[in-house]
C-alpha positions as CSV (number, residue, x, y, z in Angstrom):
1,X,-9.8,0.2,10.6
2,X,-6.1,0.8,12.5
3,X,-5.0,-2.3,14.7
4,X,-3.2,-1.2,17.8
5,X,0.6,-0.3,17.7
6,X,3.0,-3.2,16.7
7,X,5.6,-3.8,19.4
8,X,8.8,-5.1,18.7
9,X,9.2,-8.9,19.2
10,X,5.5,-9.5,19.3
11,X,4.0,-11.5,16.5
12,X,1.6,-9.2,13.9
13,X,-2.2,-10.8,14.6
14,X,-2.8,-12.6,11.5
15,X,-6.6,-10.1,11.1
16,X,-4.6,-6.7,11.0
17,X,-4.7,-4.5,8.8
18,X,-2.0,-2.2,9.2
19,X,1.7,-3.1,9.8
20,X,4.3,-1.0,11.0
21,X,2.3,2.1,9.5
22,X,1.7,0.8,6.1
23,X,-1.7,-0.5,5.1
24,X,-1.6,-4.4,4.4
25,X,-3.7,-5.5,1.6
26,X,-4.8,-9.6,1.7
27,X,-1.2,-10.4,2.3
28,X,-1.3,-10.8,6.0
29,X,2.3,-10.1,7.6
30,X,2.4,-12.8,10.6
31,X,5.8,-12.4,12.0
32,X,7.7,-9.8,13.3
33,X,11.2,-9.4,14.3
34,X,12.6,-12.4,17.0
35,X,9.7,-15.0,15.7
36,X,10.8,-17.8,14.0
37,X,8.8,-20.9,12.5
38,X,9.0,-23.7,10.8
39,X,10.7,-23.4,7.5
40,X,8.1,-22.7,4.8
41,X,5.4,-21.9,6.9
42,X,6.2,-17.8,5.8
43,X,8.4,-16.0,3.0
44,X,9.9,-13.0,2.4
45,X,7.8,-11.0,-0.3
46,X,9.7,-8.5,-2.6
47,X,7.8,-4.8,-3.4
48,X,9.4,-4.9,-6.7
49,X,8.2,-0.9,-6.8
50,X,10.4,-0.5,-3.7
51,X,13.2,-2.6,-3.8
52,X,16.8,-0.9,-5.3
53,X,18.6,-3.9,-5.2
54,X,21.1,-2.7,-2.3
55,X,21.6,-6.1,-1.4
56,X,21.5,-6.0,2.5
57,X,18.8,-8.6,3.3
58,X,21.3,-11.2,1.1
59,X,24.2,-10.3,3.4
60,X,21.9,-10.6,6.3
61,X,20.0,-13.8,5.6
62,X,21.1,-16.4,7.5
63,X,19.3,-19.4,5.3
64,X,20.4,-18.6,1.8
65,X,16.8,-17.1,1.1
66,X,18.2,-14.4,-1.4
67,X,19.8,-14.0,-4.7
68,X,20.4,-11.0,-6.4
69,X,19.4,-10.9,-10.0
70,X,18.4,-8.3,-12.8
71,X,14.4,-7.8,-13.9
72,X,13.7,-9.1,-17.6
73,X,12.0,-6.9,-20.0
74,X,8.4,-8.0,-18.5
75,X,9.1,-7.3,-15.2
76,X,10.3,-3.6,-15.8
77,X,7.3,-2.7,-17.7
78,X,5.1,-3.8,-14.9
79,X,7.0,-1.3,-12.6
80,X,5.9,3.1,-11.8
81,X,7.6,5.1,-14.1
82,X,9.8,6.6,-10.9
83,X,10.7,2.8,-9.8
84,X,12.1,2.4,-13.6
85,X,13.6,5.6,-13.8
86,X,15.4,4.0,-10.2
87,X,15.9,1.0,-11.7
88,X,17.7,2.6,-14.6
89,X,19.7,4.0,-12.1
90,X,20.7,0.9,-10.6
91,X,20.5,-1.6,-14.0
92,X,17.3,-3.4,-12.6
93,X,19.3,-5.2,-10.5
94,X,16.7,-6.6,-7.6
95,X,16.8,-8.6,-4.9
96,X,14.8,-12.5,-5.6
97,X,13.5,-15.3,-3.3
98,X,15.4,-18.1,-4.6
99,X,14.8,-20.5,-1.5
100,X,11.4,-19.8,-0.1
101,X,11.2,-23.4,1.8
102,X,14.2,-22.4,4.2
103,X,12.8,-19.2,5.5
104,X,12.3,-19.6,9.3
105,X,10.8,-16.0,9.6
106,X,13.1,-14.7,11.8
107,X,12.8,-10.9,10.1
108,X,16.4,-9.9,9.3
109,X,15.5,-8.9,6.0
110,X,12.7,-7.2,6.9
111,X,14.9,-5.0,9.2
112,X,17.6,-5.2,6.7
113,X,16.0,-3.0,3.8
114,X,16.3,0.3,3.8
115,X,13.7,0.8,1.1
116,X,11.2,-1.3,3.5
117,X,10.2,-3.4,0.1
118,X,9.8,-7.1,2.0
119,X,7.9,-8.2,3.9
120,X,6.9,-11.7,6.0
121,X,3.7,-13.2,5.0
122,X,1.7,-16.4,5.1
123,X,3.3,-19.3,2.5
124,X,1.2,-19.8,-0.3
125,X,2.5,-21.8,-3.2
126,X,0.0,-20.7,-5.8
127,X,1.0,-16.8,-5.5
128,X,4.4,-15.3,-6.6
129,X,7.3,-13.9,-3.9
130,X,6.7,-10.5,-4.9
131,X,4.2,-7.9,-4.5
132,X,2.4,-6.5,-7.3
133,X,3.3,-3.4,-8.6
């Protein structure tokens, strides 16, 4: 099922299921660019298959959200064999949400990354700030 077309500063309806063309498993993206909340109610989740460690949503982040940092053994195994042959490439150095808690949502990042690997969703404490692989 498509939901209609996502316009810019509108907030993503928390039932869709397809956000800015990509297919949205149960990780419901809630904000888009312009909308703020709360910090903690939303964080920035990392696509560790997409995400080539260019560093732009650290520079653009506002709160302090960001750290760069470099994937451990477990995490690279976990990975496509094309996103470690990239991360090779670029010494598994990655992008990680070190301050989840100050997050506002206000969607630099997410406009940031040219990879397109975070995204805004829902706080929940019990999962971890990046996507599976």
């Amino acid at each position: 099922m498509r939901s209609a077309p996502h316009t810019e500063g509108e907030p993503v309806k928390e039932n869709s299921q397809q956000v800015n063309g990509e297919q949205m498993n149960e990780e419901q993206v809630i904000v888009a660019r312009g909308s703020r909340h709360q910090p903690g109610v939303v964080a920035p989740v990392v696509n560790r298959n997409r995400c080539e460690g260019k560093a732009d949503c650290v520079r653009v982040c506002p709160h302090g959200v960001f750290e760069m940092g470099q994937l451990g053994r477990a995490e690279r195994q976990q990975l496509s064999l094309a996103s470690r042959l990239r991360g090779f490439l670029h010494r598994y150095r990655q992008v990680f949400v070190v301050q989840p808690d100050r997050c506002d949502g206000c969607g630099r990042c997410v406009t940031a990354c040219p990879e397109r690997a975070i995204k805004l969703a829902k706080r929940n404490p019990a999962r971890p700030l990046h996507a599976q692989p």
